[in-house]
C-alpha positions in Angstrom: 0.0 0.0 0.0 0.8 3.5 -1.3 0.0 6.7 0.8 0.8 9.9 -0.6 -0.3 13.4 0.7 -2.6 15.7 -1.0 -3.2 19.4 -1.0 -6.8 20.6 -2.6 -8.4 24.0 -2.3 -11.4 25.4 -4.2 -13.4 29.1 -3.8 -16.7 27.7 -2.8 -20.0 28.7 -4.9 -23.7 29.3 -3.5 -24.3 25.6 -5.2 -22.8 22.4 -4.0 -19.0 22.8 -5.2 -16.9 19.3 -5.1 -14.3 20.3 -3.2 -12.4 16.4 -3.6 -13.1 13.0 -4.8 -11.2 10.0 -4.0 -9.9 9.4 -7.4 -9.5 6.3 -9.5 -7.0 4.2 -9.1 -6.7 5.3 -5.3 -8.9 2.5 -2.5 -9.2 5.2 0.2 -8.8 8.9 1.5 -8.2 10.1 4.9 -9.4 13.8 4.8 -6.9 15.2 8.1 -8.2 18.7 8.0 -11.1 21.2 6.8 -10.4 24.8 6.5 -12.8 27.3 5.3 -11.4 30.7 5.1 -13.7 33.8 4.6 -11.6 36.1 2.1 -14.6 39.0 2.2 -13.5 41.4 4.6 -16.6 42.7 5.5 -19.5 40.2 5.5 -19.8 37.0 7.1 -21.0 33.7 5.4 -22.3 30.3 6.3 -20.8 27.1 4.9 -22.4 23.7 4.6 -20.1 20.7 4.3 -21.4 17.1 3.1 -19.6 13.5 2.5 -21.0 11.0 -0.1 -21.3 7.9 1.3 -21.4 5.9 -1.8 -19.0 6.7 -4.9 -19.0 8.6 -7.6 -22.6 8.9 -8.9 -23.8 9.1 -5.4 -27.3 11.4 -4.4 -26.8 10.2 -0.4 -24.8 13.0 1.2 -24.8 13.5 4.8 -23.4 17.1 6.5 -19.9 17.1 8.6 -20.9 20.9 9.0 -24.3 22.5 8.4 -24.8 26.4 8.5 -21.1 27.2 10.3 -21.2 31.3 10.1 -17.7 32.0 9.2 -17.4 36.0 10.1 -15.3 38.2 7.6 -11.1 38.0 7.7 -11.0 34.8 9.4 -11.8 30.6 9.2 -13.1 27.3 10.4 -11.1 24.8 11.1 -12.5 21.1 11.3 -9.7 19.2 12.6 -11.7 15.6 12.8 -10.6 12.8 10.7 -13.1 12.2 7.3 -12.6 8.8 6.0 -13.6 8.6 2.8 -13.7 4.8 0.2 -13.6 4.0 -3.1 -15.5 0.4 -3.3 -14.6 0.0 -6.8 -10.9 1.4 -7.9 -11.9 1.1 -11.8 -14.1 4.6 -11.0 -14.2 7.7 -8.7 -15.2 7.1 -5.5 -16.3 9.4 -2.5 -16.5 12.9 -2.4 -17.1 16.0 -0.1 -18.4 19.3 -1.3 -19.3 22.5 0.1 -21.8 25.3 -0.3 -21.7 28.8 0.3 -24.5 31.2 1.8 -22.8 33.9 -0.7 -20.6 33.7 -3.9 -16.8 34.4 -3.7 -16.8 34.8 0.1 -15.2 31.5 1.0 -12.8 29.0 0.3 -12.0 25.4 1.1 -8.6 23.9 1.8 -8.0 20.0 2.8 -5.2 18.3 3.2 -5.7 14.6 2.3 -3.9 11.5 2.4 -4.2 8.9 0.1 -3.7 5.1 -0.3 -3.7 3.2 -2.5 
């Protein structure tokens, strides 16, 4: 088994914005971190965070953070473990996505670790 470390970051949309997806080729992601930095200076915004819970074309997601107000010039951390699977290496597996409460106020950053 493989394990290499990952860096992803994404500006987060008012729609549900992937943020990651274990990729193919990889069995499983650990997701060590979650931060959610609000870049407007002025305004506050709320996030919502959800996990798939079943690959790729999945419609069951299931919120790690629902409605966190993130106040201007600063960030959420979520520093719990996400374990994330891909049941079927052939194909994408898992993802997490986030949603803003206003456009181009926040962005994601995870740090991931994958195995393979």
């Amino acid at each position: 088994m493989a394990n290499s470390f990952k860096n992803k970051g994404v500006a987060i949309g008012t729609s549900a914005t992937d943020v990651y997806q274990v990729p193919t080729g990889v069995t499983s992601a650990v997701i060590h971190s979650i931060y959610v930095a609000n870049v407007d200076g002025v305004n506050s915004a709320t996030v919502n965070i959800e996990v798939s819970t079943d690959g790729a074309g999945s419609a069951n997601f299931f919120h790690v953070a629902k409605t966190i107000e993130v106040p201007p010039d600063s960030s959420l951390i979520l520093d719990k473990p996400v374990n994330l699977y891909n049941a079927n290496t052939a194909s994408a597996g898992d993802k997490i996505r986030a949603t803003a409460s206003a456009a181009s106020d926040l962005e994601c950053f995870l740090s991931v670790l994958e195995i393979t």
